[in-house]
CHARMM internal coordinates of N, CA and C (Angstrom, degrees):
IC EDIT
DIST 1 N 1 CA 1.4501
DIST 1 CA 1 C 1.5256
ANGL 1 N 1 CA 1 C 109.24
DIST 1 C 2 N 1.8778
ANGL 1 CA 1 C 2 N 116.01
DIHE 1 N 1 CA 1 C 2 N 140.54
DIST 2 N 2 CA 1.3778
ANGL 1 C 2 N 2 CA 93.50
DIHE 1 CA 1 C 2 N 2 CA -176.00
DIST 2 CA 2 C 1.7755
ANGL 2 N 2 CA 2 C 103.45
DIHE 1 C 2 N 2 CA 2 C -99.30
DIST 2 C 3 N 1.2998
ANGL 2 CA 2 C 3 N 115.19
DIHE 2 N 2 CA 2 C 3 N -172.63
DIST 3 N 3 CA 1.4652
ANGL 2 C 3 N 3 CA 129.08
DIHE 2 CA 2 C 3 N 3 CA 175.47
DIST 3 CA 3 C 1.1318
ANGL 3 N 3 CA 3 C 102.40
DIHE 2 C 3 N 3 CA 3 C -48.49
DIST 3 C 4 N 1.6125
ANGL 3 CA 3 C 4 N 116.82
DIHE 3 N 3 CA 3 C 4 N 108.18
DIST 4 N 4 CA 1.8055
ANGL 3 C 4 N 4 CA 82.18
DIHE 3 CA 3 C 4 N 4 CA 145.74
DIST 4 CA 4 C 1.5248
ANGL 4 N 4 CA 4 C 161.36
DIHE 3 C 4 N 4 CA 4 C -23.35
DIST 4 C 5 N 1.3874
ANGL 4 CA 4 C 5 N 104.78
DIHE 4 N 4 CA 4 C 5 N -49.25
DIST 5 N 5 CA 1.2276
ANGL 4 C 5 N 5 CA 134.82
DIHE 4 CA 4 C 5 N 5 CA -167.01
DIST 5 CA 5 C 1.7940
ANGL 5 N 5 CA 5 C 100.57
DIHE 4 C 5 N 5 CA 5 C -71.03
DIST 5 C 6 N 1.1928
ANGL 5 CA 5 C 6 N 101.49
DIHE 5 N 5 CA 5 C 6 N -61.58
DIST 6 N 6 CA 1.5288
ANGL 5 C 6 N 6 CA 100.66
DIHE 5 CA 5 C 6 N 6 CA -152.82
DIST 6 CA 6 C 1.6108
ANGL 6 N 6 CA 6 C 108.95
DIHE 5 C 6 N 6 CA 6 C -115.61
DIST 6 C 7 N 1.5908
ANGL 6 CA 6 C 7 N 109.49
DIHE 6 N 6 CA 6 C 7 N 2.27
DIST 7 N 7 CA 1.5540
ANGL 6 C 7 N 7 CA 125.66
DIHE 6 CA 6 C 7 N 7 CA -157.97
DIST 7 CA 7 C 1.7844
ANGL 7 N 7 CA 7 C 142.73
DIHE 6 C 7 N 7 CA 7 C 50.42
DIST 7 C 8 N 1.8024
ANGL 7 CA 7 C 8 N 89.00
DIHE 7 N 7 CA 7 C 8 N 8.96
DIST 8 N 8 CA 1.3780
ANGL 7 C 8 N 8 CA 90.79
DIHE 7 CA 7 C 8 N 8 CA -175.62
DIST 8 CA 8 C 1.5400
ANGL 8 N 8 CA 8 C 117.77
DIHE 7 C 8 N 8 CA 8 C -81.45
DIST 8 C 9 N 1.2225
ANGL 8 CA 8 C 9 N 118.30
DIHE 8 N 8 CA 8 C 9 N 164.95
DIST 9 N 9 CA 2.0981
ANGL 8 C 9 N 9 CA 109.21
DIHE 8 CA 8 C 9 N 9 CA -176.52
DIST 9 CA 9 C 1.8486
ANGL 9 N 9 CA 9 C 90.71
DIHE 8 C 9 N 9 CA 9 C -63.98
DIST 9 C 10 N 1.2667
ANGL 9 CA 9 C 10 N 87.05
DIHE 9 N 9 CA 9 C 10 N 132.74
DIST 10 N 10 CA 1.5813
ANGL 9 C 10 N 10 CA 118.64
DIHE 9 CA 9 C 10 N 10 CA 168.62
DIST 10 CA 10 C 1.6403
ANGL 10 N 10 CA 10 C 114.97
DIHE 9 C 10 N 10 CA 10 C -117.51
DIST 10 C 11 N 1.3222
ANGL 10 CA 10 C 11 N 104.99
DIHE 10 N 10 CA 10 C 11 N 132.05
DIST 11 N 11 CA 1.7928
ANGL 10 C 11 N 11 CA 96.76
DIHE 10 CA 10 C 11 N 11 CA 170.06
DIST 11 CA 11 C 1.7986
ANGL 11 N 11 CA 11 C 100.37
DIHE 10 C 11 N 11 CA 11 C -127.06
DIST 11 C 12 N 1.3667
ANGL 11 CA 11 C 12 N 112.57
DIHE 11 N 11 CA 11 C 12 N 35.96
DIST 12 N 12 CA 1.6396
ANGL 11 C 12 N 12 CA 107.09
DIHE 11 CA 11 C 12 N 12 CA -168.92
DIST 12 CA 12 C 2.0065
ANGL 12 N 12 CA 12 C 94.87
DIHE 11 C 12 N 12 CA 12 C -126.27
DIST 12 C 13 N 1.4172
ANGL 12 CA 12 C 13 N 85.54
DIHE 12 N 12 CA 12 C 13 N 121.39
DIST 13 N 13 CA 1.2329
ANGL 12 C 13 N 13 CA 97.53
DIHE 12 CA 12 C 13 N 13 CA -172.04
DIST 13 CA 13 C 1.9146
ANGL 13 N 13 CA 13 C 111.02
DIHE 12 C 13 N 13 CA 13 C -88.28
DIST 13 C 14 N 0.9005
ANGL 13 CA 13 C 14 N 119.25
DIHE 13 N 13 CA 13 C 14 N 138.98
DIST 14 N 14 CA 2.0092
ANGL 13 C 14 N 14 CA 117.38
DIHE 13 CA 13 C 14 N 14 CA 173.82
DIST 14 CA 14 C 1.7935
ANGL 14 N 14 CA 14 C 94.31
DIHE 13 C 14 N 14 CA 14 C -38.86
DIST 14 C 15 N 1.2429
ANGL 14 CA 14 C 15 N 125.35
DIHE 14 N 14 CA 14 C 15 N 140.89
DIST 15 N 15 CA 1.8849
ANGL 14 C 15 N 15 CA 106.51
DIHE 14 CA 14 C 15 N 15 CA 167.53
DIST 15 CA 15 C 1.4245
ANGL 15 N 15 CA 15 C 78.35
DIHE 14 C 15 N 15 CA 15 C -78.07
DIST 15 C 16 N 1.1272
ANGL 15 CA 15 C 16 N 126.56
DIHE 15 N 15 CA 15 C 16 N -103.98
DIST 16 N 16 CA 1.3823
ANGL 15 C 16 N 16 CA 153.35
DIHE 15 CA 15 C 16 N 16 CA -142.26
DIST 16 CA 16 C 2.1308
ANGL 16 N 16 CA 16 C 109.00
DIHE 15 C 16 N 16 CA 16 C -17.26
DIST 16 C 17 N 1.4857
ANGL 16 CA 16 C 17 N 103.39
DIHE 16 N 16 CA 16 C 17 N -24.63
DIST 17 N 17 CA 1.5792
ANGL 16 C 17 N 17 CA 108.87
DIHE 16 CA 16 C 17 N 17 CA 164.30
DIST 17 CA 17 C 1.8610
ANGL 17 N 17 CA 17 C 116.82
DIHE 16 C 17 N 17 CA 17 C -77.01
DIST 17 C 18 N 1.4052
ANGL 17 CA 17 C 18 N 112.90
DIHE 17 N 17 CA 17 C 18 N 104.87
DIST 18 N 18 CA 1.2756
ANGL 17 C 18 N 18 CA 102.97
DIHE 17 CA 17 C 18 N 18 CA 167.31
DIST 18 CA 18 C 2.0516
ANGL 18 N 18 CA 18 C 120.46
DIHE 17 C 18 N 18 CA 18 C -39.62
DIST 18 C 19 N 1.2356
ANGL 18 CA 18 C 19 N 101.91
DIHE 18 N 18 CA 18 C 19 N 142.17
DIST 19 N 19 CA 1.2485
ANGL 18 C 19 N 19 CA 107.48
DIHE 18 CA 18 C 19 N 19 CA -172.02
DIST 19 CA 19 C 1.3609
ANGL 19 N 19 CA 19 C 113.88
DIHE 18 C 19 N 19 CA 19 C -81.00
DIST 19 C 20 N 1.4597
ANGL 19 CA 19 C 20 N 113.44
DIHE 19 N 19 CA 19 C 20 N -35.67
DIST 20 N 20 CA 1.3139
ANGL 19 C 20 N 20 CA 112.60
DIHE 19 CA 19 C 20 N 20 CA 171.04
DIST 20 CA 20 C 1.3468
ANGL 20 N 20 CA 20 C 124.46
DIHE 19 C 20 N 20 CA 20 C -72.19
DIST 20 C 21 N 1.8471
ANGL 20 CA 20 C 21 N 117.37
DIHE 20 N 20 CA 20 C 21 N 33.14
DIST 21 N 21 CA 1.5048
ANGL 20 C 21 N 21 CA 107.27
DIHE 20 CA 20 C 21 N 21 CA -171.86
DIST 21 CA 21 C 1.2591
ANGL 21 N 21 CA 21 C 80.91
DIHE 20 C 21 N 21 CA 21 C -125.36
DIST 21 C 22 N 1.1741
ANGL 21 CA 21 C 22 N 104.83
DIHE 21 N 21 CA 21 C 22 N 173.20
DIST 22 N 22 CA 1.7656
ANGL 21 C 22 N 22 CA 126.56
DIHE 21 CA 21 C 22 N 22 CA 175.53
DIST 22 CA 22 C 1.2214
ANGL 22 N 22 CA 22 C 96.78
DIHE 21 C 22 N 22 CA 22 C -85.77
DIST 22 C 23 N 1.6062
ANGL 22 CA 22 C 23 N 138.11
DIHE 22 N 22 CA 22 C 23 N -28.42
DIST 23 N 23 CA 1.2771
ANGL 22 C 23 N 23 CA 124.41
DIHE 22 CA 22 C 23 N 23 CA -166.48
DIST 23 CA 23 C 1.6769
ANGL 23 N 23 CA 23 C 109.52
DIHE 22 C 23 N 23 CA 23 C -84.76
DIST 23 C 24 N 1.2321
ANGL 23 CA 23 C 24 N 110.96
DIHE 23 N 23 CA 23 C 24 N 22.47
DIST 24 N 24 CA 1.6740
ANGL 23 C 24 N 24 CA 125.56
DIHE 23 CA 23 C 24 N 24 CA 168.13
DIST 24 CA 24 C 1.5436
ANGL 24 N 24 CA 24 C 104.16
DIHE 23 C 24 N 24 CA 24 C -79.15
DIST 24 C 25 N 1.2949
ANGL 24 CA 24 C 25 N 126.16
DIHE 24 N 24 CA 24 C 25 N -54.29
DIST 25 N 25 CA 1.1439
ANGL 24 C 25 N 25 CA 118.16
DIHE 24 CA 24 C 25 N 25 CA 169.55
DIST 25 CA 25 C 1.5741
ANGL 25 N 25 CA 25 C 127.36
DIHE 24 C 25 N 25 CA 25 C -17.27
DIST 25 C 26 N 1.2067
ANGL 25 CA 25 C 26 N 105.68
DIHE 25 N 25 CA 25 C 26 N -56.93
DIST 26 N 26 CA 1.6585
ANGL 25 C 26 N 26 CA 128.65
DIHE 25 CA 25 C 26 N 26 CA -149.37
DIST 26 CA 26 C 1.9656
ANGL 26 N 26 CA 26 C 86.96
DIHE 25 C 26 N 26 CA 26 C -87.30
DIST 26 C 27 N 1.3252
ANGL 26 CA 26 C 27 N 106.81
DIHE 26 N 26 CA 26 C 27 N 6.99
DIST 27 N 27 CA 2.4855
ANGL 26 C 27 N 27 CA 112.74
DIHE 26 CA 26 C 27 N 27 CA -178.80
DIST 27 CA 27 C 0.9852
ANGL 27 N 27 CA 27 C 61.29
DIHE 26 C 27 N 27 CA 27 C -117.08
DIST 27 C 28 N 1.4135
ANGL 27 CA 27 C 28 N 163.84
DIHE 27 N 27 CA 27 C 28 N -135.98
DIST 28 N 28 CA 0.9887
ANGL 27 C 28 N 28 CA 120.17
DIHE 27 CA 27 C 28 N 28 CA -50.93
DIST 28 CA 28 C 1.6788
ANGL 28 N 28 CA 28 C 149.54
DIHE 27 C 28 N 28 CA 28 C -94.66
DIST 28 C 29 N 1.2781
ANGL 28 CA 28 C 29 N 108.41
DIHE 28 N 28 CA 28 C 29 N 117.47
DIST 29 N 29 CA 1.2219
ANGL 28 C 29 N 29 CA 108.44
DIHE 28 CA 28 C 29 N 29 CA -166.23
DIST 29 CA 29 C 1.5550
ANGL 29 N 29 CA 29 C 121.58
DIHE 28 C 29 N 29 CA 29 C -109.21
DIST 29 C 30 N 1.6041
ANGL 29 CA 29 C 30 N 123.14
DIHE 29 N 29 CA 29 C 30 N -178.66
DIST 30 N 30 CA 1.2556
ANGL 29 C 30 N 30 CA 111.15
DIHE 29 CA 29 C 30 N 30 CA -164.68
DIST 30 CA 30 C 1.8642
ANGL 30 N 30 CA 30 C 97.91
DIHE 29 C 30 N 30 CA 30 C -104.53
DIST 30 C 31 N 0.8442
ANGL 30 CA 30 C 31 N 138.35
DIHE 30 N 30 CA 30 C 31 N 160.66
DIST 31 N 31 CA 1.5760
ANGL 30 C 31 N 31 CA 143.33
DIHE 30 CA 30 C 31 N 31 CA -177.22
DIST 31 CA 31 C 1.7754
ANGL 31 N 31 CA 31 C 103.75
DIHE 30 C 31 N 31 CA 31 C -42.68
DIST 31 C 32 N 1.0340
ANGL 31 CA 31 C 32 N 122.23
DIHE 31 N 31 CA 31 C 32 N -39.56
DIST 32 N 32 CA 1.6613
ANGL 31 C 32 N 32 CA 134.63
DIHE 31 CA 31 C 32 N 32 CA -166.87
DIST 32 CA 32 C 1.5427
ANGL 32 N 32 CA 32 C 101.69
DIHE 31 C 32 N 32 CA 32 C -73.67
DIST 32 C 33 N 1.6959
ANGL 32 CA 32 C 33 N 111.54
DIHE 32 N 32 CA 32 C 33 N -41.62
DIST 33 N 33 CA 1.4667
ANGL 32 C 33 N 33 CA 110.72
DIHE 32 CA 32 C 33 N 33 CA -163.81
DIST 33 CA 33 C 1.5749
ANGL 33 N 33 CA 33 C 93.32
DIHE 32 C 33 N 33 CA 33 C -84.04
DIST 33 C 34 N 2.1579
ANGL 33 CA 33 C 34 N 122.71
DIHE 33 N 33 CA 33 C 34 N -46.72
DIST 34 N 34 CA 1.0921
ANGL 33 C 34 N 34 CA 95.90
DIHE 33 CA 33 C 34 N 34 CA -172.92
DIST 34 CA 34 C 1.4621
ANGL 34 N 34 CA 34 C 140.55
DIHE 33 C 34 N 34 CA 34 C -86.16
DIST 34 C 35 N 1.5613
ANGL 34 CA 34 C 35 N 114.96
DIHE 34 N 34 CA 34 C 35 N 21.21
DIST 35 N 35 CA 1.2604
ANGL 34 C 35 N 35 CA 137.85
DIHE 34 CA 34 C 35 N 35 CA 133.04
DIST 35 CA 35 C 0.9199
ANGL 35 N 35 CA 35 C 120.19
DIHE 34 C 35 N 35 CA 35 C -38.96
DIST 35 C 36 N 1.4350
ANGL 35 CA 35 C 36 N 116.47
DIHE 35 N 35 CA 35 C 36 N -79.62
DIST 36 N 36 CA 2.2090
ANGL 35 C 36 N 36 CA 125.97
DIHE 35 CA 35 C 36 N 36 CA 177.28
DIST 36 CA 36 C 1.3048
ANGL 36 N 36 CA 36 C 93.93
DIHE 35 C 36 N 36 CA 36 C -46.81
DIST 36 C 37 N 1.7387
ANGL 36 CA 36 C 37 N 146.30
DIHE 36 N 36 CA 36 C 37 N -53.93
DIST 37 N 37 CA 0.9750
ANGL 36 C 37 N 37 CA 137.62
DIHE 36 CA 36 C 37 N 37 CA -159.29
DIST 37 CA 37 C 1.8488
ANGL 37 N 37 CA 37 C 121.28
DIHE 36 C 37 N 37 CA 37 C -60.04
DIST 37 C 38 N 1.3756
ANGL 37 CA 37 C 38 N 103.77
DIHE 37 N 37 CA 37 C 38 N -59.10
DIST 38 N 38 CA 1.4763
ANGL 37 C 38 N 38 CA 133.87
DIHE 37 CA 37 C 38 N 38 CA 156.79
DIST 38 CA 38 C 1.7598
ANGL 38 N 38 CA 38 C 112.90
DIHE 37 C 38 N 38 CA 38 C -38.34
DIST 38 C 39 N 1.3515
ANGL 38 CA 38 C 39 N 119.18
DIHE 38 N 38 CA 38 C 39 N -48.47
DIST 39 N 39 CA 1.3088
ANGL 38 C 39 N 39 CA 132.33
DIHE 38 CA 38 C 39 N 39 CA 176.17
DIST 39 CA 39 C 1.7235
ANGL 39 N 39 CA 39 C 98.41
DIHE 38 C 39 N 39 CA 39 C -67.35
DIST 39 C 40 N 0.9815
ANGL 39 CA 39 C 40 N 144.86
DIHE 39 N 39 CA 39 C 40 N -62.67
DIST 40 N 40 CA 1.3846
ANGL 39 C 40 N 40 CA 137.00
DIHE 39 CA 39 C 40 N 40 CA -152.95
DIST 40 CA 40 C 1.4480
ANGL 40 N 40 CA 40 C 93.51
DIHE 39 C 40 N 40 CA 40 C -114.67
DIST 40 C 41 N 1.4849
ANGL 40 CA 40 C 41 N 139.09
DIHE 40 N 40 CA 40 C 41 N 34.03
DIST 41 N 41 CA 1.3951
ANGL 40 C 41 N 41 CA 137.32
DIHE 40 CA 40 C 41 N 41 CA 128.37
DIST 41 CA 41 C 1.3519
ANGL 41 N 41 CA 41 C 97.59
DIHE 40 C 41 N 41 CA 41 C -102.58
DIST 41 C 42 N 1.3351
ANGL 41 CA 41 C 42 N 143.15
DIHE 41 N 41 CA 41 C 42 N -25.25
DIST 42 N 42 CA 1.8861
ANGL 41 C 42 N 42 CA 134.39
DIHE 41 CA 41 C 42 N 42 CA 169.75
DIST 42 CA 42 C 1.6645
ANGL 42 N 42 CA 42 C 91.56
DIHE 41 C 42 N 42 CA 42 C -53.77
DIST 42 C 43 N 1.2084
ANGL 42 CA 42 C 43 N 112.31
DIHE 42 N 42 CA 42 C 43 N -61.05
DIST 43 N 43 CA 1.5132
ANGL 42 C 43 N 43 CA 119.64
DIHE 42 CA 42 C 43 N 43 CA -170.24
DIST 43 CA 43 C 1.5916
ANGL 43 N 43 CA 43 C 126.31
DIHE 42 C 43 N 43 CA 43 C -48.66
DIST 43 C 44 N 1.2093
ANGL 43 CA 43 C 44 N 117.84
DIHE 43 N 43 CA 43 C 44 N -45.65
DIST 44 N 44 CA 1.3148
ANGL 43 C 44 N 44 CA 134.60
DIHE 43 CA 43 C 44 N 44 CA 167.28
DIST 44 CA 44 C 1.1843
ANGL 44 N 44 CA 44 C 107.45
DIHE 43 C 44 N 44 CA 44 C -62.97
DIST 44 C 45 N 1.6860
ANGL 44 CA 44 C 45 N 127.97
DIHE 44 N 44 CA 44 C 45 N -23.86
DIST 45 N 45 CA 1.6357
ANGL 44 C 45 N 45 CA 111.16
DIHE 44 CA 44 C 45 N 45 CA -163.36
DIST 45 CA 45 C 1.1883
ANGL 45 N 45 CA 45 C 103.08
DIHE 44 C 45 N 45 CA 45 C -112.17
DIST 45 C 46 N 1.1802
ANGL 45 CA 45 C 46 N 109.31
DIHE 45 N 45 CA 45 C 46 N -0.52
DIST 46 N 46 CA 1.8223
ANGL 45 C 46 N 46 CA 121.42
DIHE 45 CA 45 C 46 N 46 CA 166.80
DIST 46 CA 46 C 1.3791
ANGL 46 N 46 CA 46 C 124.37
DIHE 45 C 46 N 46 CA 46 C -77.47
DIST 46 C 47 N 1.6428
ANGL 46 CA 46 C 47 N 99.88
DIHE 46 N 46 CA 46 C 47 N -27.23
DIST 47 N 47 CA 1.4061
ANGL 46 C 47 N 47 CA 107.28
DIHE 46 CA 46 C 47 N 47 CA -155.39
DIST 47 CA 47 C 1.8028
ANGL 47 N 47 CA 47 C 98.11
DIHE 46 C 47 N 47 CA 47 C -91.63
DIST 47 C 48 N 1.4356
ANGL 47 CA 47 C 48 N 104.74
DIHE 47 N 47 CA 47 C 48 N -36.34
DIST 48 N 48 CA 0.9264
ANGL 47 C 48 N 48 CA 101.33
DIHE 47 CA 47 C 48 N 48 CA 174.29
DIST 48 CA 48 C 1.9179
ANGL 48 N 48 CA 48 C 141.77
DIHE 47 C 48 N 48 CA 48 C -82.51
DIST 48 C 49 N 1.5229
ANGL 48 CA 48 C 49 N 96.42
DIHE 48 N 48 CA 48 C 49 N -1.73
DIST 49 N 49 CA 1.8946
ANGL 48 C 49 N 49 CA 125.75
DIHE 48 CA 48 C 49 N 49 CA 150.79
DIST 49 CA 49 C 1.0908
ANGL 49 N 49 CA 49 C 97.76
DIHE 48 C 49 N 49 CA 49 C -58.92
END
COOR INIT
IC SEED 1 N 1 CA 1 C
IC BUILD
């Protein structure tokens, strides 16, 4: 399956989405995006401390 985000092959699943749900689909991203992703939720939760 590729990334959502950016369409490249991804094999890195969200942890925090159980795997046995269909709503895993809708994480999945490739290692690059869930970096950028992780980076600008650090960012948002700073800004708002």
């Amino acid at each position: 399956m590729n990334c959502r985000r950016c369409g490249k092959d991804g094999k890195y699943w969200n942890d925090t989405i159980d795997p046995e749900t269909e709503s895993k689909h809708l994480f999945y991203l490739c290692k690059d995006c869930q970096k950028k992703l992780f980076s600008m939720i650090g960012e948002f939760l700073e800004a708002r401390e």
